[in-house]
C-alpha positions in Angstrom: 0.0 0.0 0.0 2.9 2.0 0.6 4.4 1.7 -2.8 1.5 3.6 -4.7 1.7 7.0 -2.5 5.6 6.8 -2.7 5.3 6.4 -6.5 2.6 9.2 -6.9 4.6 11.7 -4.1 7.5 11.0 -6.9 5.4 12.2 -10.0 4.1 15.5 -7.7 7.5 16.5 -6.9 9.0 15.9 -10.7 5.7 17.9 -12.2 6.2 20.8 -9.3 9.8 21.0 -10.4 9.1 21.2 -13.5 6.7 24.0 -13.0 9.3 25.6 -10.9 11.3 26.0 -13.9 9.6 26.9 -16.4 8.4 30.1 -13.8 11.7 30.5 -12.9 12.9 30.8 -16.8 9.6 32.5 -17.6 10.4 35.5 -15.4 13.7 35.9 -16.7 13.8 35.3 -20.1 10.1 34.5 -21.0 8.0 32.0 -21.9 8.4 32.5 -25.8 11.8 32.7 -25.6 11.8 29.5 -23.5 10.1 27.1 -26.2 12.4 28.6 -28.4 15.6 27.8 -26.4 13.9 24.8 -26.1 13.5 24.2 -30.0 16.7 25.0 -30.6 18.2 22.1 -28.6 16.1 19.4 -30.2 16.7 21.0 -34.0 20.7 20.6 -32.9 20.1 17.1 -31.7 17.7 16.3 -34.7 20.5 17.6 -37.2 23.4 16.0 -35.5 21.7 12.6 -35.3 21.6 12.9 -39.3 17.1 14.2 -39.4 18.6 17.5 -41.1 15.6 18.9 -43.0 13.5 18.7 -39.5 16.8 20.0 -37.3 17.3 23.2 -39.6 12.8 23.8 -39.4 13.0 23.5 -35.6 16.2 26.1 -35.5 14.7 28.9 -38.2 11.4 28.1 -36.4 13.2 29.2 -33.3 15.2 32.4 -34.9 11.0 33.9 -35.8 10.2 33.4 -31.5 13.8 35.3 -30.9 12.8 38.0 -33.3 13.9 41.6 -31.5 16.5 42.9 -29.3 19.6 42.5 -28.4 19.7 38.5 -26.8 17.9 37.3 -29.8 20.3 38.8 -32.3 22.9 37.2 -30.4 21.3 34.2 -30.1 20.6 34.1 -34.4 24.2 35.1 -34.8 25.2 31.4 -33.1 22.3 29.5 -34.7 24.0 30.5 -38.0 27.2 30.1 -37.1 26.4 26.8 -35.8 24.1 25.7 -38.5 27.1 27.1 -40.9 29.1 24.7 -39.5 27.6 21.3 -39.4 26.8 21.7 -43.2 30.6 23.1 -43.6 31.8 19.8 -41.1 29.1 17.2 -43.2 30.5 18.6 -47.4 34.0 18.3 -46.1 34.4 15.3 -44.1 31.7 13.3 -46.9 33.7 10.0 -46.5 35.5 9.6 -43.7 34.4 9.5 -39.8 35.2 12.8 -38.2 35.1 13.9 -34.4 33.0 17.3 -34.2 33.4 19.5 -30.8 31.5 22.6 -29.6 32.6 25.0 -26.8 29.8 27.8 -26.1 32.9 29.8 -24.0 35.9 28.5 -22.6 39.8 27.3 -23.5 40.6 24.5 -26.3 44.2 23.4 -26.5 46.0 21.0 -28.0 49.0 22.1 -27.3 50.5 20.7 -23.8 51.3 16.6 -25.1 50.9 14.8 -27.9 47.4 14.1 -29.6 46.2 12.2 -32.4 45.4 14.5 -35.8 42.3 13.0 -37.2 39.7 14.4 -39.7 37.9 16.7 -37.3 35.5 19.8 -36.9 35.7 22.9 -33.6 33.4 25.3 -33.0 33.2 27.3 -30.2 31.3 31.2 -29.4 33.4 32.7 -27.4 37.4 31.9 -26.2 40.6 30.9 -26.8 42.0 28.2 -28.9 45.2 27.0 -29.2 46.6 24.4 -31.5 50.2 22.8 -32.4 50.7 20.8 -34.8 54.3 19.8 -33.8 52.9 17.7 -31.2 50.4 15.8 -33.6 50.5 12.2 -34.4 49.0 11.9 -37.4 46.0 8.9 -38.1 46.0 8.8 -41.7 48.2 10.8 -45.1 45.4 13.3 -45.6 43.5 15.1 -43.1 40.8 18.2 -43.2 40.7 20.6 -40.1 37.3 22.9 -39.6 37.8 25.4 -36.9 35.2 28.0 -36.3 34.6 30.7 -33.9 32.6 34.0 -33.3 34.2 36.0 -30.7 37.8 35.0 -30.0 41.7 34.4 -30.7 43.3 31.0 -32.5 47.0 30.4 -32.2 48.1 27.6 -34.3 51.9 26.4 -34.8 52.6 24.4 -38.0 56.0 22.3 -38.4 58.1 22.6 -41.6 57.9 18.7 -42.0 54.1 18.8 -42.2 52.7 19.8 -45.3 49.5 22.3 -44.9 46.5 23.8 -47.7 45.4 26.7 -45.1 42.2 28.6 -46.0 41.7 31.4 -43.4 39.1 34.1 -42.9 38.5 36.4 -40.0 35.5 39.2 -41.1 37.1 41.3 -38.2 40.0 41.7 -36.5 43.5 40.4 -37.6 44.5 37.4 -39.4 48.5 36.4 -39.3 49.1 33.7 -41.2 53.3 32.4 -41.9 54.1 36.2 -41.0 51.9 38.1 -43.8 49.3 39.8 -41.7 46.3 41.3 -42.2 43.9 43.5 -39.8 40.6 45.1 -40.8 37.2 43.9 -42.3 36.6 40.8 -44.2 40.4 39.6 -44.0 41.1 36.4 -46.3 44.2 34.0 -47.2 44.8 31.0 -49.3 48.4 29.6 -48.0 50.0 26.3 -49.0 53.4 24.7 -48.0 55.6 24.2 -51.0 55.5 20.5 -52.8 52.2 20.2 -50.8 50.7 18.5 -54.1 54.3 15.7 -53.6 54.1 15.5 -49.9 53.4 12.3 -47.9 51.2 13.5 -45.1 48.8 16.8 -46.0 46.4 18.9 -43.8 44.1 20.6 -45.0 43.4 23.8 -42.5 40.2 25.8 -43.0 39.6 28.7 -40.0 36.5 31.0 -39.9 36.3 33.2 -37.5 33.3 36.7 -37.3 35.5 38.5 -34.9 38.8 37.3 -33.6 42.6 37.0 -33.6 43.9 34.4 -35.8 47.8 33.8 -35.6 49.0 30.5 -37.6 53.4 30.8 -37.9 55.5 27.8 -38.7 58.4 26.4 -36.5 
């Protein structure tokens, strides 16, 4: 007899928590923009799980309940950015497995020990990055890079021995790439190692940044 009125006190308490959040979220950011926070997470999921025609209705969907002022611009400036980069990730990694990695603000480095260079995709909102190469162990002869920020600063150190095809684009700020550097609005540049068509072990580096510090210099 016991069982039932535990099982029913369980079900009260996980309905009145819900409740308590969606008040709590409510009063802070607002119901509408709750469903559409709420959309936005299960069009991500939808669209990394391979349903992308339903994962890229649920996110626009979501953009029309953001519509005015200041958080929902910011919040349609990541959904594209985002939504940029899975199809970007998906073209370019077509036939081989790929890790993919997202960072809404924080630190990513890969360069404190050795790590494993695979085919692989980073996107982060706001931070730091920082990447050597030198320290790479490389999985297979040919390997595509994606890294992609909004607001942030990417330092990158390529080795001589490691042949690179380095497409770089920051739409503000600076971009330094082997010592020619460029500052300003809409800053591109295509860079290749010499023999990189001969060599034995390629990388293919493409970085996208809407506001940032991009630094790539060889060692």
């Amino acid at each position: 007899m016991e069982q039932p009125n535990k099982h029913s006190q369980k079900n009260t308490y996980l309905v009145l928590g819900v409740a308590g959040l969606f008040i709590f979220f409510d009063h802070f950011i607002g119901a509408w923009k709750l469903v559409a926070l709420l959309l936005v997470l299960y069009g991500i999921y939808l669209i990394r799980s391979g349903t992308e025609k339903k994962g890229y209705f649920l996110v626009i969907a979501a953009a029309f309940f953001l519509a005015g002022g200041p958080f929902a611009i910011i919040i349609i400036v990541v959904l594209i950015s985002l939504l940029l980069f899975y199809r970007n990730s998906k073209q370019l990694h077509r036939n081989v497995e790929y890790s993919l990695r997202e960072s809404f603000i924080g630190s990513i480095r890969y360069d404190t020990e050795p790590w494993v260079l695979r085919d692989m995709s980073i996107w982060h909102a706001v931070g730091e990055m920082r990447i050597d190469f030198s320290l790479a162990i490389p999985e297979t002869k040919e390997v595509t890079v994606i890294l992609q920020g909004i607001v942030g600063s990417l330092h990158i150190v390529i080795p001589e021995d490691m042949a690179f095809s380095i497409e770089g684009t920051v739409y503000a700020g600076v971009l330094n790439v082997g010592g020619s550097k460029r500052e300003g609005i809409n800053n591109k540049v295509v860079w290749q190692s010499p023999q990189y068509d001969q060599a034995g072990m390629k990388v293919k580096l493409i970085v996208t940044y809407l506001v940032g510090e991009v630094s790539i210099k060889t060692i």
